[in-house]
C-alpha angles and dihedrals in degrees: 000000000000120000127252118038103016096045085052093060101042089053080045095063092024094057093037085062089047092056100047091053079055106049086039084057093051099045083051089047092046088046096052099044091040091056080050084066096047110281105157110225119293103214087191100048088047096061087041094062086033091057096040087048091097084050111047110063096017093058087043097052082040097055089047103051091054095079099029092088086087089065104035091062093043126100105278088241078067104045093048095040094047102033119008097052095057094048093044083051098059100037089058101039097042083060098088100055082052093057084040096059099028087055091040090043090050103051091044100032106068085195098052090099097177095045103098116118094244089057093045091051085049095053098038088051093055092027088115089062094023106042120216133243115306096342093080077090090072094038093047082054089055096054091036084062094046097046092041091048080050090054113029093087084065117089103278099236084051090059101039097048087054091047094051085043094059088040089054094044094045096056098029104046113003115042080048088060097047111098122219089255095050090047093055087045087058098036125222095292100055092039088054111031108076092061090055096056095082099054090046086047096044088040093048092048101036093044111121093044088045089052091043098047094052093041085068101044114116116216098237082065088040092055100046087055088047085053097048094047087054096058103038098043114013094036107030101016084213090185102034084094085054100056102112093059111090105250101035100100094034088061089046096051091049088051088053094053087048091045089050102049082052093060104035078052084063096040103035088104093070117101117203083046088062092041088055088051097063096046100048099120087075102047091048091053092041110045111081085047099073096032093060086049098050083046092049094050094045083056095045102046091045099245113176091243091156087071098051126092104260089216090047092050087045092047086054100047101043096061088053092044092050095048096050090047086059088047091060091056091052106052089032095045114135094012138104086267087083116002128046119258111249092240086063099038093057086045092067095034083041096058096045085047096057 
């Protein structure tokens, strides 16, 4: 695609969707801590992450992957010097805030049950096979560029059919079959990780005809998807009884990229949408950050918080934590905070190289 105009338009949408998965991570991660100060159940806002939840991590892996072919076709001293490095960075260094607030949140919230510092040490100490809170994102993309670098040189409808397959049989067969006890044994990110590949690997080879085909989407078209999606999937979830057959969640989580595209097309003019979208790396790392500690502090100072609507406190708490975790970008931008300092960036590229 040239650049000017139509690259703009296409950031613009791109950026938008990338903003919605964001600010959809950060209303489920409000919900869950503030119910850890005393929040009764939302029914509402429950449906509202159940619903989302086709949306949310498979929009985000999709929306990655679109611009990842550049890498995955690059030497490995490149990928690993230009990509890798900053997400293995941050995996690792970001550790240390989770432990903060899982051991903090423990020892305020009486309902945290896993925050105890054994547990913590545990879980920092395996976090590179058992990847931690909410950072198991940037671990599953790691893995997501390497395994897509292993396989791009494969004819493009081989891989992809693989990758839909293991998606298919995840959800379908396999995450039915985990027991509680199992999935708090794997954590969050390996319980979740093997479904998304498909839509980061899809995304990353059909790239250019993906971008093209959404640059040229009127709204009108756009608005009608976005209708359709609504009813099917957020009204009548016409495939939630469904969910035990293999290839029920994987088609709705194909409807919910497609459902979001369709919305990040309409909104893709918003700006702070699209601002939020390219800064969403900050406001991952930081936002669990500042609502533990917004659940802590409602728990602390006695605040009624039981009699409050779970979806008004929520409301209240997402927009702040937004906003600092913008914040963070802003006064950390271009430090080790958030980007991976060049001597350890051509330690990593250095060592596949030789």
């Amino acid at each position: 695609m040239p650049d000017g105009e139509g690259m703009r338009q296409r950031t613009d949408w791109v950026d938008a969707a990338k903003g919605l998965s964001i600010v959809l991570v950060v209303v489920l991660h409000s919900t869950l801590w503030l119910y850890q100060a005393g929040l009764v159940s939302d029914p509402g806002l429950n449906r509202f992450n159940a619903v989302f939840e086709s949306v949310r991590m498979p929009l985000f892996f999709a929306m990655s992957g679109l611009f990842a072919a550049k890498w995955l076709r690059a030497p490995w001293s490149e990928l690993l010097h230009s990509k890798v490095s900053v997400l293995l960075w941050a995996f690792v260094l970001w550790q240390v805030t989770v432990f903060g607030y899982r051991v903090a949140g423990g020892a305020i919230l009486p309902e945290v049950t896993d925050g105890n510092l054994r547990s913590q040490v545990l879980f920092l100490i395996v976090s590179p096979v058992r990847p931690n809170a909410e950072l198991w994102f940037l671990w599953a993309l790691m893995v997501f560029f390497l395994l897509g670098r292993l396989l791009w040189r494969l004819p493009p409808a081989l891989v992809l059919v693989t990758a839909a397959g293991a998606s298919v049989l995840w959800s379908g067969m396999v995450q039915p079959a985990i027991g509680d006890e199992m999935r708090d044994l794997l954590g969050a990110g390996l319980f979740a990780f093997p479904q998304y590949f498909v839509f980061f690997l899809g995304a990353a080879l059909f790239s250019a005809g993906i971008r093209r085909q959404v640059d040229r989407t009127p709204w009108p078209l756009a608005a009608a998807v976005l209708v359709v999606w609504t009813a099917l999937f957020a009204g009548w979830r016409v495939l939630e009884p469904a969910h035990g057959i293999p290839g029920a969640v994987f088609l709705e989580q194909c409807a919910g990229v497609l459902g979001g595209v369709a919305l990040a097309v309409l909104l893709q003019r918003v700006g702070p949408l699209a601002h939020l979208g390219r800064h969403t790396l900050e406001v991952y790392l930081s936002h669990t950050v500042f609502i533990v500690a917004a659940a802590c502090l409602l728990h602390l100072v006695d605040v009624e918080v039981a009699d409050w609507p779970a979806s008004a406190a929520v409301a209240v708490v997402v927009p702040v934590v937004i906003a600092l975790g913008l914040l963070v970008g802003r006064a950390a931008a271009g430090t080790w905070v958030l980007d991976a300092p060049e001597t350890f960036r051509r330690a990593l590229s250095g060592r596949a190289a030789d």
